[in-house]
C-alpha positions as CSV (number, residue, x, y, z in Angstrom):
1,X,188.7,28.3,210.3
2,X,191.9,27.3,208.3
3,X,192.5,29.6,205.3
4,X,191.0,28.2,202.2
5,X,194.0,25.7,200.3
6,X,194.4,27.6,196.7
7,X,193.9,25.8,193.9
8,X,197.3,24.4,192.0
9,X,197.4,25.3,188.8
10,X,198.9,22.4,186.6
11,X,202.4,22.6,184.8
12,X,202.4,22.2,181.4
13,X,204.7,18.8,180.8
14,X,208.1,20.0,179.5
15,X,210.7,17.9,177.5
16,X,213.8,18.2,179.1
17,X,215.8,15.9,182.2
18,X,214.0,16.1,186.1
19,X,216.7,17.7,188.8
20,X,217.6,20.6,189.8
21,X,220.9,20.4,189.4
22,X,220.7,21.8,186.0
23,X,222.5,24.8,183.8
24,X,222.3,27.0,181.0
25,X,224.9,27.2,178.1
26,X,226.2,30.2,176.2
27,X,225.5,29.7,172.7
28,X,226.4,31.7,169.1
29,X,228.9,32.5,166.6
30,X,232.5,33.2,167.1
31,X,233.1,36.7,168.6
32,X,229.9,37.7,169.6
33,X,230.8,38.6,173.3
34,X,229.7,35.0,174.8
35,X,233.4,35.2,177.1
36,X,233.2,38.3,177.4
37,X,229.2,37.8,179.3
38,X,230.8,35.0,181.3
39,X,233.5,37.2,182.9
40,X,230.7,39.3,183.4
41,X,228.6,36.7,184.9
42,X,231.2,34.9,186.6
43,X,234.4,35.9,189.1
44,X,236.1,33.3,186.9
45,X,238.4,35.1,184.0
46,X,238.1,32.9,180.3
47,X,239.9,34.0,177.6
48,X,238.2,37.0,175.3
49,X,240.1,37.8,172.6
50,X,239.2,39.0,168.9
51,X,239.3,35.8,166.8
52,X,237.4,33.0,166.2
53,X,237.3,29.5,168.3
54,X,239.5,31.8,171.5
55,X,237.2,29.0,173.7
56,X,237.7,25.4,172.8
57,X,236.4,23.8,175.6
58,X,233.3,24.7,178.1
59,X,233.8,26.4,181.3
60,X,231.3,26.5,183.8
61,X,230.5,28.6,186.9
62,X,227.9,29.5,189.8
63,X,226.5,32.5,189.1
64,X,225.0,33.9,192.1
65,X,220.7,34.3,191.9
66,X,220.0,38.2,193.0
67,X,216.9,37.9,195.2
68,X,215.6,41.1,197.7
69,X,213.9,38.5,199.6
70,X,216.7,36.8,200.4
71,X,218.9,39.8,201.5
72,X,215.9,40.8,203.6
73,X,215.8,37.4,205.2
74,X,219.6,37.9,205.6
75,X,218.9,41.3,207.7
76,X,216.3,39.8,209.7
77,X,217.8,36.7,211.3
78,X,221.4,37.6,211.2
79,X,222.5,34.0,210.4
80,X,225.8,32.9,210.5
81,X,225.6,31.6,207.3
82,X,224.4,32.8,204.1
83,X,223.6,30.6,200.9
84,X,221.8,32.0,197.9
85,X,220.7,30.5,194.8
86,X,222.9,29.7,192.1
87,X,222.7,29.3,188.1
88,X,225.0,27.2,186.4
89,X,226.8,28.6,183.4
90,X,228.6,27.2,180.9
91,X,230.4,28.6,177.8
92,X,230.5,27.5,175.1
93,X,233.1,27.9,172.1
94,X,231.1,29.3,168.8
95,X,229.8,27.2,166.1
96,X,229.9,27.8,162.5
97,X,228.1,27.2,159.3
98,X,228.3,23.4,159.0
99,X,228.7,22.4,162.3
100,X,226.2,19.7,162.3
101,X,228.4,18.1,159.4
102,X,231.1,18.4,161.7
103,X,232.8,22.0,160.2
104,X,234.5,23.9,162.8
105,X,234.7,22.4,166.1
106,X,231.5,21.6,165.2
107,X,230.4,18.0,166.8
108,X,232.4,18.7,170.2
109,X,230.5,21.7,170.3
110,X,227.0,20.5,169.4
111,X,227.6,17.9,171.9
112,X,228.8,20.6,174.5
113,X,225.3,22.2,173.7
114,X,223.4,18.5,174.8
115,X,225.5,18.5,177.7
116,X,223.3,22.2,179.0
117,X,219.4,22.1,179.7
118,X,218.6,26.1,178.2
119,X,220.4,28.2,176.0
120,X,221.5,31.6,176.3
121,X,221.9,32.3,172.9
122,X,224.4,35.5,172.2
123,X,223.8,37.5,169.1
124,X,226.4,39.9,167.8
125,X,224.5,43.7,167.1
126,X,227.5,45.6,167.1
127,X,230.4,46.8,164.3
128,X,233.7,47.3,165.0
129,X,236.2,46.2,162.4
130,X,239.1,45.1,165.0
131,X,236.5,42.5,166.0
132,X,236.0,39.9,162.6
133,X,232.5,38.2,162.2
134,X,233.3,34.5,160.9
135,X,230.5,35.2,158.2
136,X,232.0,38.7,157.0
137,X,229.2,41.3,157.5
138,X,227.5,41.3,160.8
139,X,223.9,40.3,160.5
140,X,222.3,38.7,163.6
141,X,219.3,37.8,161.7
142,X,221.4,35.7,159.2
143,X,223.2,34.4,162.5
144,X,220.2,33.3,163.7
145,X,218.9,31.7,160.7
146,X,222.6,29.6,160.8
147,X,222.7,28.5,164.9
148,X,218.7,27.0,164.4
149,X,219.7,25.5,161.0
150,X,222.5,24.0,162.8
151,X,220.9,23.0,165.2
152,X,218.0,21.4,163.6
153,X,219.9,19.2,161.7
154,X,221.4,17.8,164.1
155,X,218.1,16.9,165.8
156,X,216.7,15.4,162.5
157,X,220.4,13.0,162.7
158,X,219.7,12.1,165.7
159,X,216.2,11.4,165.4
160,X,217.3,9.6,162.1
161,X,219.5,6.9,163.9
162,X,216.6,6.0,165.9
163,X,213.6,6.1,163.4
164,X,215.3,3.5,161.5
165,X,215.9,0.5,164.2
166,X,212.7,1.4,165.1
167,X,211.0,1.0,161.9
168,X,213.0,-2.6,160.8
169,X,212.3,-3.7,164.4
170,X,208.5,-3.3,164.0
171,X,209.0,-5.0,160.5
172,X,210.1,-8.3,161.8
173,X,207.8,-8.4,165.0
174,X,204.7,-6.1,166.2
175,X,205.1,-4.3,169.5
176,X,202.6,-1.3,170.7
177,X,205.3,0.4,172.2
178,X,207.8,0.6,169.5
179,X,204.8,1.3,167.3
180,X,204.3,4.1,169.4
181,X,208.2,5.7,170.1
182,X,207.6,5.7,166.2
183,X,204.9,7.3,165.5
184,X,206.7,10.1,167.8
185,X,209.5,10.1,166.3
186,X,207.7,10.7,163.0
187,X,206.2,13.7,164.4
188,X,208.8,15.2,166.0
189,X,210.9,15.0,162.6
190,X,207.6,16.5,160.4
191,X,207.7,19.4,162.9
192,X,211.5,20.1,162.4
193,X,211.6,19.4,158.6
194,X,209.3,22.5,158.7
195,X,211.5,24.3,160.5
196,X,209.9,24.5,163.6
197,X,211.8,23.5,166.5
198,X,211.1,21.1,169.5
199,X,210.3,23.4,171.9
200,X,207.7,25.1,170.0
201,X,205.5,21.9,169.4
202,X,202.6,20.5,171.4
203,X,203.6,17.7,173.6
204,X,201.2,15.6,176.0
205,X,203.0,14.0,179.3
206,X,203.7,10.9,177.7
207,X,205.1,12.0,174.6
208,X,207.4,14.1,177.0
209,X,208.6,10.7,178.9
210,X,209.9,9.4,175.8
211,X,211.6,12.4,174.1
212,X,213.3,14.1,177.4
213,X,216.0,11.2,177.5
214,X,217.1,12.1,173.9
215,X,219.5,14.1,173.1
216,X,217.5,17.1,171.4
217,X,218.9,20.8,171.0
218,X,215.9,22.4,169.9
219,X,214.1,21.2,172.8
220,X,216.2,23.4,174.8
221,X,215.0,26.7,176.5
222,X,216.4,29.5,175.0
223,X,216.5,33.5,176.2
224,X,218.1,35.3,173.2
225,X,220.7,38.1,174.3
226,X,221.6,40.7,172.2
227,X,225.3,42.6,172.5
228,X,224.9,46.0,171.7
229,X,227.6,48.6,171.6
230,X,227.6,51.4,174.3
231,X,226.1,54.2,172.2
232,X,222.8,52.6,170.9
233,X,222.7,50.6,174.3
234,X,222.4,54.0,176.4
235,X,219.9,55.6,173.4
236,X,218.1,52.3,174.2
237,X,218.0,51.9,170.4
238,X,219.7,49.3,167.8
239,X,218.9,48.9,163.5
240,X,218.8,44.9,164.8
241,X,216.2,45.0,167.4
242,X,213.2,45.1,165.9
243,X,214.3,42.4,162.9
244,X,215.5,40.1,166.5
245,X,212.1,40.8,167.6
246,X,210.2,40.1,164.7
247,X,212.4,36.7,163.4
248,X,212.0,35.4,168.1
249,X,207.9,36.3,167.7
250,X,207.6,34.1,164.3
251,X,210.3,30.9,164.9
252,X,210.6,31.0,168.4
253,X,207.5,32.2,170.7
254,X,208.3,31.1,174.4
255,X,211.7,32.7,174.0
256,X,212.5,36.0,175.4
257,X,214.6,38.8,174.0
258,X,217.0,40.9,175.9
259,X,219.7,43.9,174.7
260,X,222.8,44.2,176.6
261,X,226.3,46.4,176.3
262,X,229.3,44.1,177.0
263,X,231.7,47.2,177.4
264,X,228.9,49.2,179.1
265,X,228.9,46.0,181.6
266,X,232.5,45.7,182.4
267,X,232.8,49.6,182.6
268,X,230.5,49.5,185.5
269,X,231.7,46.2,187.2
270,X,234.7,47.8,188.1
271,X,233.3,51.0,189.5
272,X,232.5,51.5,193.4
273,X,228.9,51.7,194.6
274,X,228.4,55.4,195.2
275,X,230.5,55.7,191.8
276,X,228.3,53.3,190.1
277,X,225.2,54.8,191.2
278,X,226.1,58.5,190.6
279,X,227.3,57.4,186.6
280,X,224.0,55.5,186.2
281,X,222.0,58.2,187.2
282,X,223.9,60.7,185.1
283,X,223.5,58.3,181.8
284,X,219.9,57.3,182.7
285,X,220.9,53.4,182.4
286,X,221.3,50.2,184.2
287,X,222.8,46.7,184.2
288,X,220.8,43.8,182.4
289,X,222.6,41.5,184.6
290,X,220.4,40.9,186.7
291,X,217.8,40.5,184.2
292,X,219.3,38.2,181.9
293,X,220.1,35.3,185.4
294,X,216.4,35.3,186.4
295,X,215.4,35.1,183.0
296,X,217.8,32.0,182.6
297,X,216.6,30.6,186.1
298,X,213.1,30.8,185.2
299,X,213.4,29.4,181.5
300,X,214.7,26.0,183.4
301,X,211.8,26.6,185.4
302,X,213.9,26.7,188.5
303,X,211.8,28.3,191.8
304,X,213.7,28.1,195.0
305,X,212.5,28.4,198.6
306,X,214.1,28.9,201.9
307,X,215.0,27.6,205.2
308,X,215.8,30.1,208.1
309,X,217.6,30.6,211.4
310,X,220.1,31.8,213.1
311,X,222.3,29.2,212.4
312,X,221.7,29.5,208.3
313,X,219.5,31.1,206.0
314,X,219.5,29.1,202.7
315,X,217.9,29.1,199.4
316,X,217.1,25.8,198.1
317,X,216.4,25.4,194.3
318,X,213.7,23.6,192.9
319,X,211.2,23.1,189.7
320,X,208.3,24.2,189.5
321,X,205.6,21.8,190.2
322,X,208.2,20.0,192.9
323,X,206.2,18.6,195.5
324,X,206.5,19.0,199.2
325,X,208.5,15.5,199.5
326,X,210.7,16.4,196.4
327,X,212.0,19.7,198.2
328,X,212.7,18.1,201.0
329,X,214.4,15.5,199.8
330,X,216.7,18.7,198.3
331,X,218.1,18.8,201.8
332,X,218.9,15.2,202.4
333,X,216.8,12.0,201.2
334,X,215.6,10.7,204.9
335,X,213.4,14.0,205.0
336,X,211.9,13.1,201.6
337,X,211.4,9.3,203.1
338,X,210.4,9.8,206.1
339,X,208.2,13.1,205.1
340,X,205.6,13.8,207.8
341,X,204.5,17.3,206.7
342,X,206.1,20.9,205.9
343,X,205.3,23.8,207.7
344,X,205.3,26.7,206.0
345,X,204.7,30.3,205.3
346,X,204.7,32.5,202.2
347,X,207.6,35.0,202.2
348,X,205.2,37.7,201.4
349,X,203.0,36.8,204.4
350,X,206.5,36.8,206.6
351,X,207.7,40.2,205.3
352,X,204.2,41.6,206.3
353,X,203.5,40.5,209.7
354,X,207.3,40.4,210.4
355,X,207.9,37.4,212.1
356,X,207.0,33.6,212.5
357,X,204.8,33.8,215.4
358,X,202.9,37.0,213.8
359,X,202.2,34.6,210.5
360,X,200.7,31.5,213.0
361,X,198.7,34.3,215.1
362,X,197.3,35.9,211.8
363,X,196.8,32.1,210.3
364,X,199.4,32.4,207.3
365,X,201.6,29.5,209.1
366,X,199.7,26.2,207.1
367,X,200.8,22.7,207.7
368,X,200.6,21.0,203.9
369,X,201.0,17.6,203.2
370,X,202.6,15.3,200.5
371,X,200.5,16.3,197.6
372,X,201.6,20.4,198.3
373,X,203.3,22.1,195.3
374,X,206.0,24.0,196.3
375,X,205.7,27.7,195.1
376,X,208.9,30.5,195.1
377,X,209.4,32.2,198.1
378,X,208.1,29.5,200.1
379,X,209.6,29.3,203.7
380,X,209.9,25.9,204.9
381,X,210.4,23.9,208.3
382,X,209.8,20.5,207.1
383,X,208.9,17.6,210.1
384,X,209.8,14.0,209.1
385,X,210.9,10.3,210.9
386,X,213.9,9.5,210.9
387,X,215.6,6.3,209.9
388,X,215.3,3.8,212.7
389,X,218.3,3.3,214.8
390,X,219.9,6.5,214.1
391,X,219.0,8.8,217.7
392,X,220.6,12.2,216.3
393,X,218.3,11.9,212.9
394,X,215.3,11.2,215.5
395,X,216.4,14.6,217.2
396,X,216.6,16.5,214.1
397,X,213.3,17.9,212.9
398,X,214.2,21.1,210.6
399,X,217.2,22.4,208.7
């Protein structure tokens, strides 16, 4: 007998545009290391110097998605090519107090935040006097408080321009569905006058239809990083922590909280491995890197699964809840129109039986059909037909 289809559990609708071509931004106040993570994060080399507004305009880059099973697929069928997953970064100059009323750089920066689907949101928990804090003392709580004030506001503008078209259209003629973008709009601005931000509220699937096209900050993912200096980050202690904790558990719930050393970072990055190892060891320490991408990845809900050969072993990047179709259609659009079925096996099935023909022997190797929810890790050869007319597509059956 087949194996038993698990039950899919369903996704929780989530504001925020569909794709997976999306990216996280690096978020804060002035000189809190934001340039200093993205030369960490990236091979690319922004400028990081100790005064406010060094970055002006947004740089992006691929960061590269560290994944065992991917390096173990790597080793197994010796492809000659290798594509992991990627994150998109971008970072992004610091705003002030007052940005939302344009102080600062504030509105080009605000609207380099919309541009980004998460935020990795830097706070400064560090002193060093050669490094000046735009507010005077540092106080990542305060800074805190400021960046979700900020941001707020700008939501409630925005929210603002619409409410009131709405409203005077409804005035001169009744329509249901303006009634209803309305009455959303009204609750979406309750919830933020409270201080609460988008993120955090209750949203059914269609509520979620209407807001995810509108340009809302605090509707954003955030994972909250905290730059420590090297001392308290290798005594894995910090006077800030605990208030960070306490202020992400009370205001912002589905966010996550990670401490990181800049300097302790870049020290490391430019050490060989056996060096690397051998300090690490000796300090009883490691790099957060790592960490903080999947934490980024998987706040955009980004899964990814792979295709193997000896041609090419490739991630492919996905959200969660994508369908069967929708990740094939990640490769090229005729396998999502002319989707047959995907073959597939679980890498954890794969890495125990070792091979293909060991999963369809030991009946891991399912067929699953248009309805199938992708899940990470998947390993996919998808079948599909072709477009007519076009002989090499007809040929083609996996990638």
């Amino acid at each position: 007998m087949p194996p038993k289809k698990q039950e899919q559990k369903e996704e929780k609708p989530v504001i925020g545009r569909p794709g997976n071509t999306v990216r996280m931004g690096l978020v804060g106040m002035p000189n809190v290391g934001k340039s200093s993570l993205f030369n960490l994060l990236s091979l690319l080399q922004v400028p990081a110097e100790p005064y406010a507004f060094c970055t002006i305009d947004p740089t992006e880059t691929r960061v590269e998605v560290p994944d065992e099973r991917f390096d173990n697929l790597c080793k197994v069928f010796q492809p000659a090519s290798k594509v992991p997953a990627f994150l998109r970064v971008t970072d992004i100059a610091g705003l002030v107090k007052g940005a939302a009323e344009g102080k600062g750089l504030g509105n080009a920066f605000l609207a380099h935040i919309n541009a980004v689907d998460g935020i990795f949101h830097v706070l400064r928990g560090f002193a060093d006097p050669s490094v000046e804090h735009v507010e005077g003392e540092v106080d990542p709580v305060r800074d805190l408080d400021i960046i979700h004030s900020e941001l707020r506001l700008k939501d409630i503008a925005q929210l603002k321009t619409i409410e009131e078209p709405l409203a005077r259209a409804i005035r001169t003629k009744k329509d249901k569905v303006k009634e209803y973008e309305l009455e959303v709009v009204k609750k979406v601005l309750e919830l933020l006058e409270k201080g609460i931000d988008v993120r955090e509220g209750e949203w059914n699937a269609k509520e979620v239809e209407f807001l995810s096209p509108l340009p809302l900050l605090t509707a954003k993912p955030i994972v909250y990083l905290v730059n420590i200096d090297e001392k308290d980050y290798l005594a894995a202690k910090n006077k800030w922590l605990a208030k960070i904790h306490k202020w992400v558990t009370e205001k912002s719930p589905s966010s996550v909280v990670i401490p990181f050393c800049a300097t302790f970072e870049t020290k490391i990055k430019g050490m060989e491995l056996d060096e690397k190892k051998k300090y690490l060891e000796e300090c009883k320490s490691k790099s957060m890197m790592t960490k903080i991408i999947w934490a980024g990845y998987s706040s955009l809900r980004l899964i990814h699964y792979f295709t193997c050969g000896e041609d090419e072993v490739k991630c492919w990047t996905v959200r969660k809840g994508t369908t069967a179709p929708g990740a094939a259609g990640v490769i090229h659009t005729d396998f999502e129109k002319g989707f047959i079925c995907a073959e597939t096996m679980a890498y954890a099935d794969f890495k125990e039986l070792g091979s293909e023909a060991a999963c369809k022997a030991g009946g891991k190797y399912r067929k699953e059909g248009k309805a199938y929810v992708v899940q990470d890790g998947d390993i996919f050869n998808f079948k599909f037909n072709a477009p007519k007319g076009d002989s090499k597509k007809a040929k083609e059956k996996e990638k």
